[in-house]
N, C-alpha and C positions, 0 to 999 in steps of 0.2 A: 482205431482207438477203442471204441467198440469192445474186437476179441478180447484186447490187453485186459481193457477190466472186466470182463466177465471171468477172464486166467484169472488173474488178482483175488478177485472178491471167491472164487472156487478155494484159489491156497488159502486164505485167510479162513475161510468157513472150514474147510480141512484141519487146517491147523487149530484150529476152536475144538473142533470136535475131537481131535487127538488129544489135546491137554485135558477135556473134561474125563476122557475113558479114566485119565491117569489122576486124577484129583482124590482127597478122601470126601466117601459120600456126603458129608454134611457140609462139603463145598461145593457139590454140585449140582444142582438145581434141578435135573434130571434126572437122578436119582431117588428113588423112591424113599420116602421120612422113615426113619428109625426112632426108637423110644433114648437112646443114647446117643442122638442130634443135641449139639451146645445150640444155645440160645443163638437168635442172630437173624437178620432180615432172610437168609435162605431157607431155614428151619421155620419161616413165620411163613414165606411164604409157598413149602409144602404144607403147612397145615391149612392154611385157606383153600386150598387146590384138590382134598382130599376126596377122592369118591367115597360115596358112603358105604361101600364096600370095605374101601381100604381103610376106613377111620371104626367099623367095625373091626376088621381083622386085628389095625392096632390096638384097640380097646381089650381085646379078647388076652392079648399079650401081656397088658400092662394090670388086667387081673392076677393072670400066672405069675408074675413079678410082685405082687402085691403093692402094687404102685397106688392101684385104687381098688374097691370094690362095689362092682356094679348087679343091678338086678336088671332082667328085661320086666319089660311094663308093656301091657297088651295095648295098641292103638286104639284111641277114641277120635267120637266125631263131634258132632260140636259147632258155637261159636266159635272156639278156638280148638282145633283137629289136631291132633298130637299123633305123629309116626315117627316109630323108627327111636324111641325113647326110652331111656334106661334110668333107673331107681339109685343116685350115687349115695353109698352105705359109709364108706370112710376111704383115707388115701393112706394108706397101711397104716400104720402105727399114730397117724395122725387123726384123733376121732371130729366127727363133727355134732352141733348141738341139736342136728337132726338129719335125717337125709334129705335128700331133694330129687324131681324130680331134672333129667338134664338130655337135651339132647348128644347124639355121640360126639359133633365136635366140643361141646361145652364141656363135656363129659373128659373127653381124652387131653384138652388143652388142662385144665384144671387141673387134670394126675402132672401135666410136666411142669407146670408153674408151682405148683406146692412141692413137688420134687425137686425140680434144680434151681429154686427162687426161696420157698416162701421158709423153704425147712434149714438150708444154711446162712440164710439171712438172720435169720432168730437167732441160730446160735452162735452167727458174728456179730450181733450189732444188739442183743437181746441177752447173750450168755447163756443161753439153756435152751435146750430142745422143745422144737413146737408141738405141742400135743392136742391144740384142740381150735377149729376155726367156729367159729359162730358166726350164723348169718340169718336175714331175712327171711328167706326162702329164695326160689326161683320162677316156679309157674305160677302166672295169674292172668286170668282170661281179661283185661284191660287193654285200654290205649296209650299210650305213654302221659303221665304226669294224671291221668283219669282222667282227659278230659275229653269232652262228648264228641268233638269233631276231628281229633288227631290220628291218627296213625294206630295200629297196633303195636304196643309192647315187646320189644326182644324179651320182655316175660310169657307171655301170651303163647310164646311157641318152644318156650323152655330152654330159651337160650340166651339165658343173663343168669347171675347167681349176684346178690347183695350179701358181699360179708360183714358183719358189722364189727368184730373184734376176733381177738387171737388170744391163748391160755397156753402157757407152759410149764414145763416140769419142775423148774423153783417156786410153782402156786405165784408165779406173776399173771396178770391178767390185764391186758391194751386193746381197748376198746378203740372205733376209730372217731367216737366224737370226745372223747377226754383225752387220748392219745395224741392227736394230731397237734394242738397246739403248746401240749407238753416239750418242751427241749431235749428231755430224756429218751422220748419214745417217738417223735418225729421223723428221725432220719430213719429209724426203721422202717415204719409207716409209709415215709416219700420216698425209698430207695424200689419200697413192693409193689406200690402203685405203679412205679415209673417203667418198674421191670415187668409188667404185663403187658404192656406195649407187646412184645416177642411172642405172646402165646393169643390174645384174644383183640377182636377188634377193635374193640374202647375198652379203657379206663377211667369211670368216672369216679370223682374224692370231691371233699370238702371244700376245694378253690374250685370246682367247677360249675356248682350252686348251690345253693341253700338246702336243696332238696336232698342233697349228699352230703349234708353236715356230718351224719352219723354212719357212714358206710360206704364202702367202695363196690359202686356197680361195674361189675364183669362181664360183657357182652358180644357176641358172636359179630355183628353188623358192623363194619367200615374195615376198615385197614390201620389198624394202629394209633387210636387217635387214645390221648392219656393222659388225664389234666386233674 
């Protein structure tokens, strides 16, 4: 009984492995992520998996695409030591109200959520093309909420971004602490939070505390948590 299933579980593993040769890449989990990966738990979960090799080389792609554009930024040390970190300038056509500093997955996650999320989203649910995000910042040498005995910050190592509001090409402008409880500008707002899920490890908004009454914190740390 024994051989039977070691036979068995060899065709079965065979057979897994033949179907995946023949899948398209952004069905197959061992395949290496592409910047024209659809959203979706496979595509979320090569971006968490990325070396930083590889989330460089994508980086470097989705410049030449003008997807985003990035600066290198020389390593410091520090309370809070910063490697491997790059200066986000704009995500093509999309400006920001200032740049920030980001690490590379914060950095490359960001190009595909404002690319396949935040920029047709606007023009379905908003009517006009996005042209401008506003945010907090991103690095800041703290512990989460400042306080003296917690944890450090996914700002701290440049891997959160706080947007506070979004500007478009009709001179609309949706902030996310007047936005959100608007009926107008809500489902936009709840559709983009919900849809980060797919690119970054949390989504934190307005129903997740007080502290995010006015912005949606975007952070590298967990597995899709989105509230």
């Amino acid at each position: 009984m024994k051989g039977k299933g070691l036979i068995v579980f060899v065709i079965l593993a065979g057979a897994a492995w033949w179907g995946y040769r023949y899948l398209p890449s952004y069905y197959n989990p061992f395949a290496p992520l592409q910047l024209t990966d659809p959203p979706g738990r496979i595509t979320q979960i090569k971006l968490r998996r990325l070396s930083e090799d590889a989330c460089q080389s994508l980086l470097a792609q989705a410049n030449k695409q003008h997807l985003i554009t990035t600066q290198a930024v020389a390593d410091s040390a520090g309370t809070c030591p910063l490697t491997n970190i790059v200066r986000v300038r704009d995500f093509g056509d999309v400006r920001l109200s200032s740049s920030f500093l980001a690490s590379c997955p914060l950095a490359l996650s960001s190009a595909l959520f404002v690319e396949q999320q935040a920029r047709p989203l606007a023009q379905q649910l908003i009517g006009s093309p996005l042209r401008q995000i506003d945010h907090f910042g991103s690095y800041a040498c703290r512990n989460i909420y400042h306080r003296e005995n917690a944890r450090l910050s996914e700002h701290a190592t440049a891997e959160a971004l706080d947007v506070s509001g979004f500007r478009f090409a009709n001179g609309k402008r949706v902030t996310v602490l007047k936005g959100w409880p608007n009926p107008q500008t809500q489902p936009f707002l709840r559709t983009l939070l919900s849809s980060s899920c797919h690119y970054y490890g949390n989504g934190l908004g307005p129903e997740y505390n007080a502290a995010h009454a006015n912005h949606f914190h975007l952070g590298m740390r967990g597995y899709g948590l989105c509230r």
